[in-house]
PABA-659411 format. One line per 4 residues: number of its first residue (from 1); their letters; for each residue x, y, z of C-alpha. Coordinates in nm, 4 decimals. Example, Ala and Ser with C-alpha at 12.3 -4.5 7.8 and 13.67 -1.06 7.14 Angstrom:
2
1	AS	1.2300:-0.4500:0.7800; 1.3670:-0.1060:0.7140
// end
This chain:
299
1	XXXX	0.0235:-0.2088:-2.6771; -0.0266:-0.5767:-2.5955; -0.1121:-0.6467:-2.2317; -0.0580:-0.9755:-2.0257
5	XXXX	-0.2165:-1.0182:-1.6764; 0.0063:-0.9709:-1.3555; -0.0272:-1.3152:-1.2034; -0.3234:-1.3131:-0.9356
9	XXXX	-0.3251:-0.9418:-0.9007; -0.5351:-0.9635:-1.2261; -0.4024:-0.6426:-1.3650; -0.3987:-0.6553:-1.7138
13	XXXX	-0.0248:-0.4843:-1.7403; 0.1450:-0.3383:-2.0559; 0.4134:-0.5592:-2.2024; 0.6309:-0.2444:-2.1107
17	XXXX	0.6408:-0.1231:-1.7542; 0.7052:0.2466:-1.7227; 1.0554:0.2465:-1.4592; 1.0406:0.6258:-1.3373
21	XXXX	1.4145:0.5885:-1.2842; 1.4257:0.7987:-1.5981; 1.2323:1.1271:-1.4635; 1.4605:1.2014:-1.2533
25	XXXX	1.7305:1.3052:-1.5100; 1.4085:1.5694:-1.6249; 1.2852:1.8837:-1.5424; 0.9225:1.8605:-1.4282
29	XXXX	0.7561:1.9805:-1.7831; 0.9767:1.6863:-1.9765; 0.8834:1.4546:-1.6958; 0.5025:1.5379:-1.7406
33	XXXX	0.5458:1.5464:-2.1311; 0.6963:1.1492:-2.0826; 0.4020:1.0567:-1.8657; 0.1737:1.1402:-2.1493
37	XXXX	0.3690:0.9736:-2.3860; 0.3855:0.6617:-2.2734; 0.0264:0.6552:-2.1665; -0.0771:0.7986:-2.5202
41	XXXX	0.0993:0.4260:-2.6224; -0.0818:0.1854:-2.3808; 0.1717:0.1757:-2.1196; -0.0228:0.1335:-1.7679
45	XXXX	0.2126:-0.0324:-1.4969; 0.4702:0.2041:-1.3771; 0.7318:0.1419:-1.1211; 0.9160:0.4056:-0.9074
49	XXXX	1.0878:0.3638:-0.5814; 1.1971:0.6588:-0.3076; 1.5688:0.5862:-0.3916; 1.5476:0.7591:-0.7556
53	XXXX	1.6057:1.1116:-0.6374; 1.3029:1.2949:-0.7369; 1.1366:1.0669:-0.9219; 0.8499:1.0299:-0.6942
57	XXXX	0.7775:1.4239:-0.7027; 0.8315:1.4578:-1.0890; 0.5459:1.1169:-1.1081; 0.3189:1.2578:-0.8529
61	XXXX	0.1798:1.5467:-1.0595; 0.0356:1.3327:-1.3947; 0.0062:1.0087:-1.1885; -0.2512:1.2102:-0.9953
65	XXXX	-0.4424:1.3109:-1.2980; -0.4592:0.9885:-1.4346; -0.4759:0.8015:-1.1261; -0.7305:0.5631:-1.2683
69	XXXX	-0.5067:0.4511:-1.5831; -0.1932:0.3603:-1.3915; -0.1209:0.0518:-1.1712; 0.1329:0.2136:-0.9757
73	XXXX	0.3895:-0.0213:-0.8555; 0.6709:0.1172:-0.5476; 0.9077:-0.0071:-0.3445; 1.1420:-0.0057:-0.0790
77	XXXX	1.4642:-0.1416:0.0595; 1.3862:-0.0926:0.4348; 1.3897:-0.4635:0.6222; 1.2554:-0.3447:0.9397
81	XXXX	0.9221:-0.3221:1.0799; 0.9382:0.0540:1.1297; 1.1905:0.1525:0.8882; 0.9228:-0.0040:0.5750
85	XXXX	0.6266:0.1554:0.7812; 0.8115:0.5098:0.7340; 0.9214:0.4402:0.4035; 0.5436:0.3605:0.2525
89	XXXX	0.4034:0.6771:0.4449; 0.6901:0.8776:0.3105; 0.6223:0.7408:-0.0703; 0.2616:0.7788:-0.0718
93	XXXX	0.3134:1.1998:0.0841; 0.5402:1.1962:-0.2161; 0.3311:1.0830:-0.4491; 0.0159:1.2514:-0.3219
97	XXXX	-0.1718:0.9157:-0.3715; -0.3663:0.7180:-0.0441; -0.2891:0.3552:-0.2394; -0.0132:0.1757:-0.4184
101	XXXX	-0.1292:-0.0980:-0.6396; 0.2641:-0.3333:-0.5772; 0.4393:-0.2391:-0.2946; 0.7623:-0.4802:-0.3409
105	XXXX	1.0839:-0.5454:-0.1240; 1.3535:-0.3984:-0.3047; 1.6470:-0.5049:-0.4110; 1.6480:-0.8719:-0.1998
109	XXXX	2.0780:-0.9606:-0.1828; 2.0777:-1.2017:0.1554; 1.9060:-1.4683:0.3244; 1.9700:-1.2712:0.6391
113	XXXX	1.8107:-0.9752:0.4796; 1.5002:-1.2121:0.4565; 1.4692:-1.3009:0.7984; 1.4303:-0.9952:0.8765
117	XXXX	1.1476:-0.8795:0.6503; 0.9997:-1.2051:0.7376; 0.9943:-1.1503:1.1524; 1.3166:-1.4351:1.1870
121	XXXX	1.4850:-1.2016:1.4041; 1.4602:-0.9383:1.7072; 1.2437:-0.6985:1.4649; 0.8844:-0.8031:1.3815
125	XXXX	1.0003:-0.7507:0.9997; 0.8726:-0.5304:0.6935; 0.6445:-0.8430:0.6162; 0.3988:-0.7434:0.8893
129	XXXX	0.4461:-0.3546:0.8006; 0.3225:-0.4863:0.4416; -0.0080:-0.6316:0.5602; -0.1018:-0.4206:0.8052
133	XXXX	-0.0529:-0.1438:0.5163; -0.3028:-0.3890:0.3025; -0.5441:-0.4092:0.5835; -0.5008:-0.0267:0.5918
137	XXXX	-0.5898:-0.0042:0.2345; -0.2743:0.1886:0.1561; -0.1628:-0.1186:-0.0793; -0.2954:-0.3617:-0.2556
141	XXXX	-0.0384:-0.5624:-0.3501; 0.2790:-0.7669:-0.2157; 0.5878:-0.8309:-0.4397; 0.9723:-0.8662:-0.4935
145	XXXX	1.2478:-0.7333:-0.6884; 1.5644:-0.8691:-0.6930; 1.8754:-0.7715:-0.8940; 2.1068:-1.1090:-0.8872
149	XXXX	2.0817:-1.4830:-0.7010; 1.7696:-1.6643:-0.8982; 1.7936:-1.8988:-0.5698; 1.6785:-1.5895:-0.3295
153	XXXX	1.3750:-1.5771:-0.5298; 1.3197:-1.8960:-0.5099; 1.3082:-1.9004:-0.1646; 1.1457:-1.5786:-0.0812
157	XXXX	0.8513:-1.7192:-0.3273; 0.8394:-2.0565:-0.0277; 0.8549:-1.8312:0.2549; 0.5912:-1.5376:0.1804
161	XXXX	0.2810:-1.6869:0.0428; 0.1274:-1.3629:-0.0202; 0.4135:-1.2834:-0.2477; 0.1795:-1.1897:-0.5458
165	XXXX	0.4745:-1.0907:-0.8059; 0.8244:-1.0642:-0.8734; 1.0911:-0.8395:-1.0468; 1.4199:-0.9731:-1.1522
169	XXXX	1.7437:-0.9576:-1.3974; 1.5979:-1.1154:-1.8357; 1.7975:-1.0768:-2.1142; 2.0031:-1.3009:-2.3499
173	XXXX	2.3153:-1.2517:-2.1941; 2.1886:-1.3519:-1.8849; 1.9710:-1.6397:-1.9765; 2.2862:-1.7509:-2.1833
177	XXXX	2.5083:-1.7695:-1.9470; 2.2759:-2.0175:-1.7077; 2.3482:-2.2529:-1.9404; 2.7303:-2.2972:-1.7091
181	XXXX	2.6192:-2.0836:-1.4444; 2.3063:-2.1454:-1.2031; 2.3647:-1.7786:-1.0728; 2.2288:-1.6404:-1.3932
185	XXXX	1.9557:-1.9392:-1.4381; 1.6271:-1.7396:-1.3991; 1.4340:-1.9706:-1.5930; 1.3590:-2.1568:-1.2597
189	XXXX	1.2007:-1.8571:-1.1935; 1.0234:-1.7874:-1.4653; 0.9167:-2.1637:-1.4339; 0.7734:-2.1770:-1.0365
193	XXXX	0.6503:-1.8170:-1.1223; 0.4039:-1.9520:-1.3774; 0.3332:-2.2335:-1.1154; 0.2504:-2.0170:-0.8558
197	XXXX	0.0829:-1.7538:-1.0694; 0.2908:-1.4760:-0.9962; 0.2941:-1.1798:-1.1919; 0.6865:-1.1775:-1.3432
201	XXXX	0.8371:-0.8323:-1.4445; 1.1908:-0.8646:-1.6462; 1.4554:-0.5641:-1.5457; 1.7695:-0.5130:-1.7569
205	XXXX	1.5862:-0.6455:-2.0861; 1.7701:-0.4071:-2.2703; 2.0936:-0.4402:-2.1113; 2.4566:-0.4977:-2.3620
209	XXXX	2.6667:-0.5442:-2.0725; 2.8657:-0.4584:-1.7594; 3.0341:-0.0905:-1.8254; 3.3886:-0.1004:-1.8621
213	XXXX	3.5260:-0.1142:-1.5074; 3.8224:0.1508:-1.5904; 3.5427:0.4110:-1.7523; 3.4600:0.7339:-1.5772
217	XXXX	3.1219:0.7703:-1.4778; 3.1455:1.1247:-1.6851; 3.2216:0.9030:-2.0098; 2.9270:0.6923:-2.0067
221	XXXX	2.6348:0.7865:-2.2693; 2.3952:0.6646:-2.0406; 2.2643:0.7245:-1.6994; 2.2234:0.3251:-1.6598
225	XXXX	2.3669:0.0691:-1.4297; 2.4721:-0.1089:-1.7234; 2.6047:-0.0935:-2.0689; 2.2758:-0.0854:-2.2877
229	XXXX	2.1745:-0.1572:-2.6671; 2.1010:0.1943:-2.8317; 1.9850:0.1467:-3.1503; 1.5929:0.0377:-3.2693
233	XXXX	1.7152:-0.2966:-3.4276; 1.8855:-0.3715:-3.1184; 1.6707:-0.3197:-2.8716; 1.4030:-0.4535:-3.0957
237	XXXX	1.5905:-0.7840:-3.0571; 1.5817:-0.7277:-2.6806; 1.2470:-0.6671:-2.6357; 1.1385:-0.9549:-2.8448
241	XXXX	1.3775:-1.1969:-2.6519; 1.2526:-1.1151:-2.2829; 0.8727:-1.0823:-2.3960; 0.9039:-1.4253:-2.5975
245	XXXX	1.0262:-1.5775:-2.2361; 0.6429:-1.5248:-2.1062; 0.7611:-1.2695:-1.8680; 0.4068:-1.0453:-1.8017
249	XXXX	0.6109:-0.7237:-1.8745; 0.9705:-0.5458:-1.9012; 1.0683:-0.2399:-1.7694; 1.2882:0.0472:-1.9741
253	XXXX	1.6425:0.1472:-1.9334; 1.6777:0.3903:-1.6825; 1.7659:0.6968:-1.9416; 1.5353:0.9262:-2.1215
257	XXXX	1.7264:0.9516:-2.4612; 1.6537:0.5462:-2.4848; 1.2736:0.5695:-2.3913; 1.0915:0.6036:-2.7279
261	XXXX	1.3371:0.3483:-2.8771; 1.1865:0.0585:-2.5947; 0.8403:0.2314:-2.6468; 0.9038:0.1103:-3.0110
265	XXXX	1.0447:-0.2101:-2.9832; 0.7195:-0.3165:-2.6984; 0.4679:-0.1918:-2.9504; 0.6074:-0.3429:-3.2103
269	XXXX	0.6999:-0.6579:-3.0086; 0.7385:-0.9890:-3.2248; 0.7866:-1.3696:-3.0158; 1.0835:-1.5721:-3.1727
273	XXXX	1.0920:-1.9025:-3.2224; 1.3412:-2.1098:-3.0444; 1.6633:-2.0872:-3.2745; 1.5819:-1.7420:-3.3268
277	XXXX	1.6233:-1.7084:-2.9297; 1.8831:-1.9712:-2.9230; 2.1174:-1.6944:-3.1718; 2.0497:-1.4432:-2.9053
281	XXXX	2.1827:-1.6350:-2.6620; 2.5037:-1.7476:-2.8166; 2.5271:-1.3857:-2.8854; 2.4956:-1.2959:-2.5297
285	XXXX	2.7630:-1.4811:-2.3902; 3.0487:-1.3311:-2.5209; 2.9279:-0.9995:-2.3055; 3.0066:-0.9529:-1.9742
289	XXXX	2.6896:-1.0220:-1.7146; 2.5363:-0.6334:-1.6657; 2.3955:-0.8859:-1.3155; 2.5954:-0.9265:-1.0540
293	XXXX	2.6989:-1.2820:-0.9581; 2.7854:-1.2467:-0.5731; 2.5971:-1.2405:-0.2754; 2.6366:-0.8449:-0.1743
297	XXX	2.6562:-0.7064:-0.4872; 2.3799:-0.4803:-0.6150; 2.2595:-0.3449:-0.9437
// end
């Protein structure tokens, strides 16, 4: 699988990111058996994060025994000083692992949520719980991921200069709709990215649409946020869209029964040219956003 290097980290990271999202739907044998898989196909950046159930345990086992192949990215949505400090400690017992490669702020949705990381308020913020953990050696890394509001990333890229990557909504719909809507315009992030040299890493590549507000959870196919492609031309098309936006790498959707279909489409990942991404596009629009457009929303 082709590789593209993670901004100033220097990791040479598979176009397709392994999100452990999915493990948690498996029993531990499936999970290990998934592992292999992917590695067997050149995937070597996974992400997982304490808030997907189990997925941390199911990871630990074969991320242990091939500790040296994977650039293990985590994360975690505590703000506070003390609340990140507990979080990493709890993550890395989890995972049975003394270093995470990316340790990221998840899920950014406020400016006030970023004074706090950052020390702007009463707490000395998850900022300085990040570096000290560097200076500890129990990361490496410092990055972002963000599910909506291009401008937070913007901004959180000015005010943390360490900020070494970031995560964040690339699709067609999404970059189709910026066109009318600066909500959805994550070029300008994929533009002061590549000025900054940060390491870029596209969620919801694979994502159709919003789910139907008025469907049960117990009638959707899929154990996704969103609405997602599900057939190999489809997600071919999706894959070759976000990669052809010089993104370093895209994660999965969040389901097992779609993984070896986005295995596919990264290995066999083709760039377009610009009215073959321009198509997309126009194709996009007429679905509704699967990324949330208000402040408070989340994925």
């Amino acid at each position: 699988m082709e590789t593209r290097t993670l901004g100033q980290t220097g990791h040479e990271s598979s176009i397709l990111t392994f999100g452990a999202y999915l493990l948690d739907y498996l029993e531990q044998s499936d999970a290990n058996q998934t592992v292999e898989l992917a590695l067997d196909h050149g995937v070597n950046h996974f992400d997982v994060a304490p808030d997907y159930g189990d997925a941390e345990l199911k990871l630990g086992p074969k991320l242990r025994e091939h500790r040296e192949e994977i650039f293990l990215g985590c994360k975690t949505v505590e703000r506070t000083y003390e609340g990140a400090k507990h979080k990493l400690e709890r993550s890395l017992d989890r995972l049975g692992v003394d270093t995470i490669d990316l340790y990221q702020f998840h899920g950014l949705e406020s400016e006030a949520e970023l004074d706090t990381i950052t020390g702007e308020t009463d707490d000395p913020g998850a900022l300085k719980a990040f570096r000290e953990a560097q200076e500890e050696g129990k990361i490496d890394h410092i990055g972002l991921t963000c599910h909506a509001h291009p401008h937070l990333v913007l901004d959180t890229i000015d005010r943390i200069p360490d900020l070494e990557s970031v995560m964040f909504p690339l699709n067609f719909t999404v970059l189709g709709k910026a066109e009318e809507d600066a909500r959805y315009d994550y070029g300008k992030v994929l533009e002061r990215a590549a000025e900054e040299d940060l390491g870029t890493i596209g969620l919801k590549a694979f994502a159709k649409g919003s789910w139907p507000a008025d469907l049960p959870y117990d009638q959707r196919h899929y154990g996704t946020w969103y609405e997602p492609y599900d057939t190999q031309e489809a997600m071919n098309d999706c894959a070759n869209y976000a990669l052809s936006q010089e993104v370093t790498t895209i994660t999965n959707p969040g389901d097992p029964k779609l993984f070896k279909m986005a295995l596919d489409a990264a290995e066999n990942y083709t760039e377009l040219d610009a009215e073959e991404q321009a198509d997309l596009e126009a194709r996009g629009r007429e679905n509704d956003s699967p990324v949330p457009a208000q402040l408070g929303m989340t994925d």
